[in-house]
C-alpha positions as CSV (number, residue, x, y, z in Angstrom):
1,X,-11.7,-20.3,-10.2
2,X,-8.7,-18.5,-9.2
3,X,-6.3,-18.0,-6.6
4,X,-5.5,-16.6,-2.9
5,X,-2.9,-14.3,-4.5
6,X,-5.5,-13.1,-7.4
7,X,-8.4,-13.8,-5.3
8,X,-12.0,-14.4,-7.4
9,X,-11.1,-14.8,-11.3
10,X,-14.4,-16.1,-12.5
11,X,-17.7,-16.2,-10.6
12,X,-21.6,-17.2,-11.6
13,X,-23.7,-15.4,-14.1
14,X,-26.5,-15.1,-12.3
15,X,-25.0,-13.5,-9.3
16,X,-24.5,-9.9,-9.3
17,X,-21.5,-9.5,-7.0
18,X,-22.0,-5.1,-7.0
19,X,-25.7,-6.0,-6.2
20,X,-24.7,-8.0,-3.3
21,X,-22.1,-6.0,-2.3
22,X,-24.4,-2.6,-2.4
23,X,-27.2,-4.7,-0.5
24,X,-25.1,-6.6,2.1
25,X,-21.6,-5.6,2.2
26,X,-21.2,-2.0,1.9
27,X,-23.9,-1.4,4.8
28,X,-22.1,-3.5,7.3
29,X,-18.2,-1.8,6.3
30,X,-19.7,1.6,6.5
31,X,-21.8,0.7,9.7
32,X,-18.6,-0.7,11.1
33,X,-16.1,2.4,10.4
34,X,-19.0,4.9,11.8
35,X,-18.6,3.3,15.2
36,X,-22.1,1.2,14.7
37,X,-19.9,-2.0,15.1
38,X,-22.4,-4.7,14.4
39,X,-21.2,-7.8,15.7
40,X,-16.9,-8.4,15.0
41,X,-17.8,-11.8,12.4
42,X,-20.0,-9.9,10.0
43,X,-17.3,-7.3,9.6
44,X,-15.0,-9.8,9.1
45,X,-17.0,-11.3,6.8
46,X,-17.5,-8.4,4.8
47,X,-14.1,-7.7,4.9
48,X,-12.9,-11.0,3.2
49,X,-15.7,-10.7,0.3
50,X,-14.1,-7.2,-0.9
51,X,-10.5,-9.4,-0.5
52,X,-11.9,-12.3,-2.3
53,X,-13.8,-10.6,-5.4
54,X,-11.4,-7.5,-5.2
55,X,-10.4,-8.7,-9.4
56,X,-14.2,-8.7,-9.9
57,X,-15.2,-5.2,-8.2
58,X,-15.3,-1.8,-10.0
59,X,-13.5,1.5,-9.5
60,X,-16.2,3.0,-8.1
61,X,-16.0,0.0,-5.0
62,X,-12.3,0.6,-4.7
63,X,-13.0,4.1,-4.0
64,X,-15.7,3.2,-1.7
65,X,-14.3,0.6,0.2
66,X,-11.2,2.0,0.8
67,X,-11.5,4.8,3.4
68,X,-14.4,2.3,5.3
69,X,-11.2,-0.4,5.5
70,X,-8.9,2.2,6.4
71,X,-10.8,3.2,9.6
72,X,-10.8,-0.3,10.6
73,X,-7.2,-0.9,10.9
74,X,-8.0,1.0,14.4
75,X,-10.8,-1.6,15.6
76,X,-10.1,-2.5,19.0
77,X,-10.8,-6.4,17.2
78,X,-7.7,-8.3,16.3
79,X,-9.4,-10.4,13.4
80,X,-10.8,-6.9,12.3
81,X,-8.5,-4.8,12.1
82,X,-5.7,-7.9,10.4
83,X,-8.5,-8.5,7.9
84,X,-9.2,-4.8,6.6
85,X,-4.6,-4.5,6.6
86,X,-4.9,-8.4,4.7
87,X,-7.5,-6.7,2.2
88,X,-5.9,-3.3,1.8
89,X,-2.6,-5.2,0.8
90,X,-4.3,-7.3,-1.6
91,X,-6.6,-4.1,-2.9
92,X,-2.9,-2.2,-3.4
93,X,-1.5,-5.4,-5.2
94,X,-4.1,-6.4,-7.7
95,X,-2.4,-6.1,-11.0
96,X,-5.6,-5.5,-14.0
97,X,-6.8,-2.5,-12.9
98,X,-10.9,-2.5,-12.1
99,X,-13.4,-1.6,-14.6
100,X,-14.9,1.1,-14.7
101,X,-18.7,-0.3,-14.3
């Protein structure tokens, strides 16, 4: 369920979205704002699951994910760096503030 404007409101049991997102995610954002850019769709990619499950993800993400976004709004990438400003806006603009898991 949810929305575009509240992005991810409920999601599956048995998926673990900080396991994924500590497994797969995080390594490609923080391989992408060290200059390691692996290829331009899997940062995109990455970028749109923090967007999409950004009601679901903790505090400790936000803080995490933030800076790594940040540095992308200077990728040389047009989908890139519209994608981590898209995300930052709705990161800024989600209303229930994380948990604290």
């Amino acid at each position: 369920g949810g929305t575009a404007a509240r992005g991810a409101t409920q999601t599956n049991a048995l998926v673990d979205l900080h396991d994924f997102f500590s497994q797969h995610v995080l390594c490609e954002l923080q391989a992408a704002a060290t200059g390691a850019a692996p290829h331009p769709v899997l940062i995109a990619d990455a970028v749109k699951f923090v967007s999409v499950f950004r009601v679901q993800l903790s505090r400790a993400v936000y803080d995490t994910v933030f800076p790594l976004l940040l540095s992308l709004l200077a990728s040389p990438n047009p989908v890139v760096h519209t994608y981590a400003a898209s995300a930052i806006e709705r990161l800024l603009t989600v209303r229930d503030a994380p948990t604290a898991a």
